[in-house]
C-alpha positions in Angstrom: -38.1 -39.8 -13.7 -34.5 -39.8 -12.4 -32.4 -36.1 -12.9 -28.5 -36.5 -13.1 -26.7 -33.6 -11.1 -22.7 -33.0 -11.4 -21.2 -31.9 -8.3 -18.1 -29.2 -8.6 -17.6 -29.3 -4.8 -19.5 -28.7 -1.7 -19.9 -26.4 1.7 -21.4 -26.2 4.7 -23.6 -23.0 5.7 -23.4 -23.2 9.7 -25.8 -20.7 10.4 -28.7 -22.7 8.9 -27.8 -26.4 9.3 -27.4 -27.0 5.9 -24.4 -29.2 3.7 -24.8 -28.1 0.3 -24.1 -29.9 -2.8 -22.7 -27.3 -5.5 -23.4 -27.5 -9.3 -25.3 -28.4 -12.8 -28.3 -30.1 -13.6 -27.1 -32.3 -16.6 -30.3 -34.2 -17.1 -34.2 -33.7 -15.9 -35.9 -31.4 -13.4 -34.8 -31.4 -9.6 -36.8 -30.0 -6.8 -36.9 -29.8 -2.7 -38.4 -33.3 -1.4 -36.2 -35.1 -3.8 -33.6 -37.6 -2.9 -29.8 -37.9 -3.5 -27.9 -41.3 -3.6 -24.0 -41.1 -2.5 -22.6 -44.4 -3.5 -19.8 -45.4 -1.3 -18.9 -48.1 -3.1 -20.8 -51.4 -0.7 -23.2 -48.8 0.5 -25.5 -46.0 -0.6 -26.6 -43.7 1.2 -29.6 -41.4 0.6 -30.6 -38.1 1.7 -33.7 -35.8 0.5 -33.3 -32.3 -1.0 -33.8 -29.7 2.0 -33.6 -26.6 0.0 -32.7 -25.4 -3.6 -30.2 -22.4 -4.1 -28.4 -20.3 -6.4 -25.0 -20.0 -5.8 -23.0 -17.0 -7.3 -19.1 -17.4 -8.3 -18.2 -13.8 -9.2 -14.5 -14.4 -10.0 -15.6 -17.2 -12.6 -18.6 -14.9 -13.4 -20.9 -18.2 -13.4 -24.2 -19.4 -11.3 -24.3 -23.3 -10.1 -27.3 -24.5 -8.4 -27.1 -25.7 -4.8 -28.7 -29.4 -3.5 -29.0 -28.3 0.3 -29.4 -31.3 3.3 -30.3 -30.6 6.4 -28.3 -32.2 9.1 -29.2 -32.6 12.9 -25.7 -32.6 14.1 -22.4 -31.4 13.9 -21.4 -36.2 13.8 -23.7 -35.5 10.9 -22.4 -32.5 9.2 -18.3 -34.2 9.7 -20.0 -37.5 8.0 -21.0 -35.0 4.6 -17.6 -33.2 4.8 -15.5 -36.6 5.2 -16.2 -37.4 1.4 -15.1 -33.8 -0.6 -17.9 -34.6 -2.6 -16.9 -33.2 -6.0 -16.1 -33.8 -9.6 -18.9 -36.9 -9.5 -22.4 -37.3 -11.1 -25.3 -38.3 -8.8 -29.0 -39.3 -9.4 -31.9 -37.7 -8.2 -35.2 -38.8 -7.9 -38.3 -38.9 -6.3 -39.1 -42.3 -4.0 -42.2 -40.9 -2.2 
């Protein structure tokens, strides 16, 4: 069963080699091993769900949950940051 995620904006945590995905679950469960499709319009592009984590906004005194990727390389990491992915709805789901 597919999940629906709504993305407020995205980071990059350096230290770990992660591109996190910042937001709400609207719909369903969503869990590490799960995959994300970006539509860019002619082409989709998928990536699994590295990591799960709780990110903290104290000045809006409000938790989002985090979708982190793991990327290999920094060509990979610019490729994540190029789309300011925010303000969009994405599907999740399992395809194993």
């Amino acid at each position: 069963m597919a999940a629906k995620f709504y993305a407020v904006g995205s980071f990059h945590l350096r230290s770990r080699n992660l591109f996190v995905l910042v937001g709400d679950v609207l719909e369903g469960y969503i869990d590490v091993g799960m995959s994300v499709t970006v539509d860019l319009g002619s082409l989709g592009v998928t990536v699994k769900v590295a990591s799960m984590e709780v990110i903290d906004v104290d000045y809006l005194n409000k938790s989002y949950k985090g979708l982190a990727f793991a990327y290999d390389d920094p060509e990979e990491l610019e490729f994540w940051k190029s789309f300011r992915l925010s303000d969009e709805t994405f599907v999740v789901e399992r395809l194993d």
